[in-house]
Backbone as a printed PyTorch tensor [residue, N CA C, xyz], in Angstrom:
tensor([[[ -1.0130,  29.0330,   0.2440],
         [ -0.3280,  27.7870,   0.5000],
         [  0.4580,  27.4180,  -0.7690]],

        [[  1.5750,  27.1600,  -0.7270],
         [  2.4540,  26.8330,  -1.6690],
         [  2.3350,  25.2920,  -1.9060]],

        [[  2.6460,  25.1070,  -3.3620],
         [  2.7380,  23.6180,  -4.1380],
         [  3.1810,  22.4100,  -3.0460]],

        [[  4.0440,  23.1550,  -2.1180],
         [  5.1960,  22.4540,  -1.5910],
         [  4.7270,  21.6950,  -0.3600]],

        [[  3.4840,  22.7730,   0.4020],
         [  2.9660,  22.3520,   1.7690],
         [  2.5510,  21.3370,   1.6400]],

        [[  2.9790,  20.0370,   2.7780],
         [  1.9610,  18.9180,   2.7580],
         [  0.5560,  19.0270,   3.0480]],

        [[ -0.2110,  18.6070,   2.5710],
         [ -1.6100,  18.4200,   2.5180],
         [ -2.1120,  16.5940,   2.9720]],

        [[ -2.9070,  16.9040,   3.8010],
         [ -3.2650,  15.1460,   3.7430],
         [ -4.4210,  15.0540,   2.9330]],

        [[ -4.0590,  13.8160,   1.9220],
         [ -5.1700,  12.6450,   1.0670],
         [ -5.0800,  11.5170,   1.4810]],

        [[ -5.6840,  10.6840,   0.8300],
         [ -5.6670,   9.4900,   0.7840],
         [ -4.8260,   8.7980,  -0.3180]],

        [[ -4.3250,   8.4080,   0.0690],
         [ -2.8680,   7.7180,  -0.5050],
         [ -3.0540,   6.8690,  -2.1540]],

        [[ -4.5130,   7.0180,  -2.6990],
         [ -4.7220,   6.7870,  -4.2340],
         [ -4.6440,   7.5270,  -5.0360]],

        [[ -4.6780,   9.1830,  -4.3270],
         [ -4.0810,  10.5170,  -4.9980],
         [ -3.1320,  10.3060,  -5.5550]],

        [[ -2.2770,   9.6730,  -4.7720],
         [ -0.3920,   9.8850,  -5.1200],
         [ -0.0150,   8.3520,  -5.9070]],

        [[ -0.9930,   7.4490,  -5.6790],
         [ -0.1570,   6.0460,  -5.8740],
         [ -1.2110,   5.2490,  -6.5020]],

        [[ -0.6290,   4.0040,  -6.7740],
         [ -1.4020,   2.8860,  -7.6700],
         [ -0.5360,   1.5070,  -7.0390]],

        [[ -1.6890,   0.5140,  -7.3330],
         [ -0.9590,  -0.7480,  -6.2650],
         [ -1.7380,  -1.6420,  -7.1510]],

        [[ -1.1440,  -2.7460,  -6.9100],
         [ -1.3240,  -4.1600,  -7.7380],
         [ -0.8890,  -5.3220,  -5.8900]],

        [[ -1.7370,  -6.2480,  -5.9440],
         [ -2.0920,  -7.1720,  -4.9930],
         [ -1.9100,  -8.2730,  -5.5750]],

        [[ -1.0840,  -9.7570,  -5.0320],
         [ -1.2690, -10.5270,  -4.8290],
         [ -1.1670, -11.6750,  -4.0530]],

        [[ -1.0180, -12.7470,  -4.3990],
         [ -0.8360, -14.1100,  -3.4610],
         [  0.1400, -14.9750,  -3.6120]],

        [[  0.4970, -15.1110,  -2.5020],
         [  1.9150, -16.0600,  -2.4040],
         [  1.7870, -16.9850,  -1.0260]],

        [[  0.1670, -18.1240,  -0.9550],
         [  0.0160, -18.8760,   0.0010],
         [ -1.1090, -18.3590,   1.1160]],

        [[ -0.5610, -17.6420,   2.3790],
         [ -1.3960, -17.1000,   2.6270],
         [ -0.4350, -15.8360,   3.0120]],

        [[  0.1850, -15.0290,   2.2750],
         [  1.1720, -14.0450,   2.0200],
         [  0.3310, -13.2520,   1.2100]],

        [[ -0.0210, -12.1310,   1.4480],
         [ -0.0290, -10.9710,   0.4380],
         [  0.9930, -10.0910,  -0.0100]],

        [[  1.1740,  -9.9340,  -1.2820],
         [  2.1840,  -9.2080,  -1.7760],
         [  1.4120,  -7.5750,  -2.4340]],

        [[  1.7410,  -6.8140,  -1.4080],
         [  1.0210,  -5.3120,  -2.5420],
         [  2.4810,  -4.1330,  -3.0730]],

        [[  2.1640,  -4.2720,  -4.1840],
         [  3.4620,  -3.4360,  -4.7930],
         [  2.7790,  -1.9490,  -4.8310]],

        [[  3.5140,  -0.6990,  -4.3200],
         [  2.9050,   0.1220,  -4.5790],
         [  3.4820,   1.2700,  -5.0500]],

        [[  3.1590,   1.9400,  -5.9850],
         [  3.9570,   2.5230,  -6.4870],
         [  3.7320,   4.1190,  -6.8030]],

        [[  4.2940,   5.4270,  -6.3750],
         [  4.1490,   6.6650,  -6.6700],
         [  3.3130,   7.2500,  -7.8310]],

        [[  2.5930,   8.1440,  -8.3790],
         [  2.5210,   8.4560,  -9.9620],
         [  3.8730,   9.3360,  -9.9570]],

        [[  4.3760,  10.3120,  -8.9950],
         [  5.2710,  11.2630,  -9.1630],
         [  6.5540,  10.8080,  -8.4780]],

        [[  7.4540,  10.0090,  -8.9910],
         [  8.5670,   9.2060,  -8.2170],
         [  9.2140,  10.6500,  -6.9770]],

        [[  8.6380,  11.7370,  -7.0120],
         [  9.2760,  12.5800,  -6.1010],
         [  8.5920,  12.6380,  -4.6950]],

        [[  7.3520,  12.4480,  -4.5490],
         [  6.0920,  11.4340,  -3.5400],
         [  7.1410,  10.5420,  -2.8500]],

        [[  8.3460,   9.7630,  -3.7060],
         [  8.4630,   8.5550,  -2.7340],
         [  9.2440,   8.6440,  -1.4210]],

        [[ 10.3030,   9.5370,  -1.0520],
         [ 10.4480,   9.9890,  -0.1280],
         [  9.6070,  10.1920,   1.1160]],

        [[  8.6460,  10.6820,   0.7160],
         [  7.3830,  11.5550,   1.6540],
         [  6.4350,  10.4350,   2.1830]],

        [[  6.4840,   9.2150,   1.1990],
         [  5.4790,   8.0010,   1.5540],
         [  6.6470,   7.0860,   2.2460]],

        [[  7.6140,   6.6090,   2.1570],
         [  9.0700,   6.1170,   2.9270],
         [  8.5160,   6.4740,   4.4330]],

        [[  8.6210,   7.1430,   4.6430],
         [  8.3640,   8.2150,   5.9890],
         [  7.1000,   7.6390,   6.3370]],

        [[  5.8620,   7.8140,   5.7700],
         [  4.8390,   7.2570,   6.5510],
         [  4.0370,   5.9370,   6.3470]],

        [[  4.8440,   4.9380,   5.7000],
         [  4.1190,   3.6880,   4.8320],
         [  5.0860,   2.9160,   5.5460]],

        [[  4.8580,   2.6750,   7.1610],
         [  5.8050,   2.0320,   7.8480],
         [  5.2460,   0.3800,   7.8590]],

        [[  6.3440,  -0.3740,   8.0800],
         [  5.2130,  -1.5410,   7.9620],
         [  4.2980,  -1.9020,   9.7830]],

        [[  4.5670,  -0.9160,  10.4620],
         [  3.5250,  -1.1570,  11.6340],
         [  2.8510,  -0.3270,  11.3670]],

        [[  2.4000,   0.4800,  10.2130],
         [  1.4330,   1.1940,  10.2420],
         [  0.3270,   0.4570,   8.9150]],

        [[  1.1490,  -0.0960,   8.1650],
         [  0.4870,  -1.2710,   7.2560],
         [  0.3700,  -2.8320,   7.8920]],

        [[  0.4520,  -3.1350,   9.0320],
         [  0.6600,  -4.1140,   9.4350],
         [ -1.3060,  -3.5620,  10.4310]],

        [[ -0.9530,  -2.2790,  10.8660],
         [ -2.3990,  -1.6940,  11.7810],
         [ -3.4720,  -1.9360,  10.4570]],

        [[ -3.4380,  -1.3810,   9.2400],
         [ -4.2270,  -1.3770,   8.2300],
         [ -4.8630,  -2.5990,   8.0710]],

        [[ -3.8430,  -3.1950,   8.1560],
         [ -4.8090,  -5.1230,   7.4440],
         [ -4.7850,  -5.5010,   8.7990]],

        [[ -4.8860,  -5.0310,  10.1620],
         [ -4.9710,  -6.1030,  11.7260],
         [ -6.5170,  -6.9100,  11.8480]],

        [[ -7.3590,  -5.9550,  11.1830],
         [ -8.8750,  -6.9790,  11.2290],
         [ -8.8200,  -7.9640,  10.0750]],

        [[ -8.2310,  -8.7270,   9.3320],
         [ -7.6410,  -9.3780,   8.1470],
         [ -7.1930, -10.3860,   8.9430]],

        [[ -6.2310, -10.3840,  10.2370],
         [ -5.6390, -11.2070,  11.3010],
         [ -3.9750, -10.9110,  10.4640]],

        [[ -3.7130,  -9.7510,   9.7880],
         [ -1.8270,  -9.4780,   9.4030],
         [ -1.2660,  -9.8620,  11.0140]],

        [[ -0.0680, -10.6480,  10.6340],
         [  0.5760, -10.9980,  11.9000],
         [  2.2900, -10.1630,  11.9980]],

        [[  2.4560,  -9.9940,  10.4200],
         [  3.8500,  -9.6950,  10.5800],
         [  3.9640,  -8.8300,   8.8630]],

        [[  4.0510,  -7.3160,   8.7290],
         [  4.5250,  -7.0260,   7.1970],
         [  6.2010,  -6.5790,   7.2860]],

        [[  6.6560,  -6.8670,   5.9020],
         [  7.6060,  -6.7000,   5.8410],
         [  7.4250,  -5.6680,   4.8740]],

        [[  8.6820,  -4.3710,   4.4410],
         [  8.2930,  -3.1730,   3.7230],
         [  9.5800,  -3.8050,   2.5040]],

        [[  9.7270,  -3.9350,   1.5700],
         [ 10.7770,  -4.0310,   0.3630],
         [ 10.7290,  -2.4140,  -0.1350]],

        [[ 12.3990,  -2.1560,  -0.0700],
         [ 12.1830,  -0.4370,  -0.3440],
         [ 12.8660,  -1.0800,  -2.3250]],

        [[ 12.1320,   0.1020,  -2.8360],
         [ 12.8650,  -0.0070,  -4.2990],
         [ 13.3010,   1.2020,  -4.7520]],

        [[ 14.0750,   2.0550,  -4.4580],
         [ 13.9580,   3.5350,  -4.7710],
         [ 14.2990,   3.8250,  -6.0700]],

        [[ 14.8460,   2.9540,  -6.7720],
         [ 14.8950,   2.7680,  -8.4650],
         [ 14.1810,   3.3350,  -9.2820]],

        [[ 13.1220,   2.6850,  -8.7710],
         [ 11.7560,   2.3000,  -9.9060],
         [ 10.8230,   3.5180,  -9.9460]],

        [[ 10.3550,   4.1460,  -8.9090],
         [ 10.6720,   3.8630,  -7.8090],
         [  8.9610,   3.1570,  -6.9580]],

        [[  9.5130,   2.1600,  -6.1880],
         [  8.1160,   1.3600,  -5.6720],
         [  8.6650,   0.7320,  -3.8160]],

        [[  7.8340,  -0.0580,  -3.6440],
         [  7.7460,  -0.2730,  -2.0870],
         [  6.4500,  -1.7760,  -2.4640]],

        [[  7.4480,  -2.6520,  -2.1450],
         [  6.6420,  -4.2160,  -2.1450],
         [  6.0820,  -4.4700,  -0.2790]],

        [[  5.3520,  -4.5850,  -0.2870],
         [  4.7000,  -5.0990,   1.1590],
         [  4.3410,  -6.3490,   1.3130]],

        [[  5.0850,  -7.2650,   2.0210],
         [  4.4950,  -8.5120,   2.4610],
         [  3.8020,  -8.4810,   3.2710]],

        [[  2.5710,  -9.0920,   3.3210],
         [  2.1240,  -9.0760,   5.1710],
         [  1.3990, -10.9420,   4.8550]],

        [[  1.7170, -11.0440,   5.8110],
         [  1.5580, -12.2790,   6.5690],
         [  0.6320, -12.8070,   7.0940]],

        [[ -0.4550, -13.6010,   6.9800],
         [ -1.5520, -14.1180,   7.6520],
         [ -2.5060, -13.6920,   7.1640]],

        [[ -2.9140, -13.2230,   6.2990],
         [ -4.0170, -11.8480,   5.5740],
         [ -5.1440, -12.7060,   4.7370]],

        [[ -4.8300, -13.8430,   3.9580],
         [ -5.0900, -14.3670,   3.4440],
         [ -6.2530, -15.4060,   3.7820]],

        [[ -6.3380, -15.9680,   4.8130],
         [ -7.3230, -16.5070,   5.6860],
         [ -7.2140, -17.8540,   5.3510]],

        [[ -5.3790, -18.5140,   4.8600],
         [ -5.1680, -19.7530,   4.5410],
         [ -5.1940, -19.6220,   3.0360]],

        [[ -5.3400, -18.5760,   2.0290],
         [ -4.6270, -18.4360,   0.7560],
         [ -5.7680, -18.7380,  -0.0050]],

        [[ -5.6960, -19.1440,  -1.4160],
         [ -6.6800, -19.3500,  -2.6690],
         [ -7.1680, -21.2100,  -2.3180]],

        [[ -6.5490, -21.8610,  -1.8960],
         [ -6.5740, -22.8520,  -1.4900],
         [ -7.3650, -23.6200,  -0.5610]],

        [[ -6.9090, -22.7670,   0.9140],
         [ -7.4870, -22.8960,   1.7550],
         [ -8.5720, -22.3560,   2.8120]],

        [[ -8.9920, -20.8790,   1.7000],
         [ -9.9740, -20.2200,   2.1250],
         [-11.3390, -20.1700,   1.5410]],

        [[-12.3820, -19.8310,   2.1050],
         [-13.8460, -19.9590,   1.5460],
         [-13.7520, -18.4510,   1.2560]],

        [[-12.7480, -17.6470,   1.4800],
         [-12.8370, -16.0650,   1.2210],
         [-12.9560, -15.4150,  -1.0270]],

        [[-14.3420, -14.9230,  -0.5360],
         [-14.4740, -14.5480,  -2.3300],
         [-12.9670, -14.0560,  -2.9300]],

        [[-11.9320, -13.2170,  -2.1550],
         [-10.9250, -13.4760,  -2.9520],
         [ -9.7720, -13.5900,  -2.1810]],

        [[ -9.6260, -15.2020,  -2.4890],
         [ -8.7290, -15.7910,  -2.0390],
         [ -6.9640, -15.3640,  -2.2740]],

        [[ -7.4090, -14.8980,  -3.7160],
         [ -5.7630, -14.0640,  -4.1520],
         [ -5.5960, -13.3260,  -3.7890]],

        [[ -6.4780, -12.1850,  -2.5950],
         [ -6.2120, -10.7460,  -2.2890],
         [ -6.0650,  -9.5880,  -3.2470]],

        [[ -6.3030, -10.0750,  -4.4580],
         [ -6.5170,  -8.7790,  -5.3800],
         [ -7.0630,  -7.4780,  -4.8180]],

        [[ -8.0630,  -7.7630,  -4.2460],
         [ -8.8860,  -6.0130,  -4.3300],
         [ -7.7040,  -5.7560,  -2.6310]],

        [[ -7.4480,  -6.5320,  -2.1430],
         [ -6.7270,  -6.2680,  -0.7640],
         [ -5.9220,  -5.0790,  -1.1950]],

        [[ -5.1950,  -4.8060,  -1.7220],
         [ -4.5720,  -3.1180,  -2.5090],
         [ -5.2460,  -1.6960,  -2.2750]],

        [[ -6.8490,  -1.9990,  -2.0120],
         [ -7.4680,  -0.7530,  -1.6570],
         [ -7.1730,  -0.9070,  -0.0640]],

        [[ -7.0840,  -1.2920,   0.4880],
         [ -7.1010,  -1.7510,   1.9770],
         [ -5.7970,  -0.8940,   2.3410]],

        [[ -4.5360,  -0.8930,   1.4620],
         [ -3.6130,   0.1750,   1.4980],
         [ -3.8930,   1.5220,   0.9790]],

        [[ -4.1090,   1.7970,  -0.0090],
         [ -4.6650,   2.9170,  -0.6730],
         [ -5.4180,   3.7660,   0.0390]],

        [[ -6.7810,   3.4440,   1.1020],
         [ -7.0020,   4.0880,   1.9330],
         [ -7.1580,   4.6470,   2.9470]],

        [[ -5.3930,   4.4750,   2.5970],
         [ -4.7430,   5.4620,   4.2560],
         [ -4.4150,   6.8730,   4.0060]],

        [[ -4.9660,   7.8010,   4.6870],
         [ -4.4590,   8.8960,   4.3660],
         [ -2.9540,   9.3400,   4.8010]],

        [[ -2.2810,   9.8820,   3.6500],
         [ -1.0650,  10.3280,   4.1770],
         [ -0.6540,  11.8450,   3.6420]],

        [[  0.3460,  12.8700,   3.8800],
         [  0.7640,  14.1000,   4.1340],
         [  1.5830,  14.2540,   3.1380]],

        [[  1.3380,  14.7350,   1.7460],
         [  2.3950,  14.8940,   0.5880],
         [  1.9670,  16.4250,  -0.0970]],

        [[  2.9500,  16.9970,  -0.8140],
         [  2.7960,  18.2730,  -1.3160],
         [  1.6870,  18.0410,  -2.6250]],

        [[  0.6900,  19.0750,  -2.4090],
         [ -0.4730,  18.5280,  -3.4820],
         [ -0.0900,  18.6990,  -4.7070]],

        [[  1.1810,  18.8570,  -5.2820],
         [  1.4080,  18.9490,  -6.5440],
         [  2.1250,  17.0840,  -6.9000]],

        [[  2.2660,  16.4690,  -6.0160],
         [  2.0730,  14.8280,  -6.0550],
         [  0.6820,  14.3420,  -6.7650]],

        [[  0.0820,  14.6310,  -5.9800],
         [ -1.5160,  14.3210,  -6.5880],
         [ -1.9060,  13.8420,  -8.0440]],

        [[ -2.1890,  12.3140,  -8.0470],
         [ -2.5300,  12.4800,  -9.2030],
         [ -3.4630,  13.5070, -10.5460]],

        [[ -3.1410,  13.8120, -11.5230],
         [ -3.8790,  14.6310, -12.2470],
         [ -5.0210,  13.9310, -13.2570]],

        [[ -6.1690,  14.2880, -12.8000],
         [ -7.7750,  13.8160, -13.6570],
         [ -7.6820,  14.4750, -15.1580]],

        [[ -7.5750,  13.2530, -16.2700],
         [ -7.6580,  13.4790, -17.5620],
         [ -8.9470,  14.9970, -18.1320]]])
């Protein structure tokens, strides 16, 4: 099998994400280790397939922000929050750890994406 074949992981192989709060809005930025991954995650980091991820959360609506710059992918989703830092009894109201909730989706990238263990 060549470098090149997709292989499915789980999507913390390839990426790193930061979570937060904006009401009862989650914001997860997520971002490649190998900006050449981002193509390959474009393709399967749809927002009805991140919108299925957080549906027991009650997500009503995500929106996908493409950044191919950087290169990263901002995710809004909507309703997740359970009424925000404010208005929830939820231990985390900011959605911080909510970032693994993306992270463990498996998706189909060439295993030379993969992050590399020090």
């Amino acid at each position: 099998m060549s470098s090149t074949t997709p292989v499915k992981m789980k999507l913390h192989a390839v990426a790193h994400a930061r979570a937060g709060d904006k009401g009862n809005r989650l914001n997860v930025c997520l971002m490649p280790y190998d900006p050449r991954a981002y193509e390959a995650l474009a393709l399967q980091l749809t927002p009805e397939r991140v919108q299925a991820a957080y549906a027991h959360r009650g997500a009503t609506a995500v929106t996908r922000h493409d950044l191919p710059l950087l290169p990263a992918f901002n995710f809004v989703i909507d309703n997740v929050l359970e009424g925000g830092v404010n208005g929830s009894l939820n231990l985390d109201g900011h959605g911080k750890s909510n970032a693994f909730l993306l992270l463990d989706l498996w998706v189909e990238v060439p295993a030379e994406f993969r992050k590399r263990q020090p």
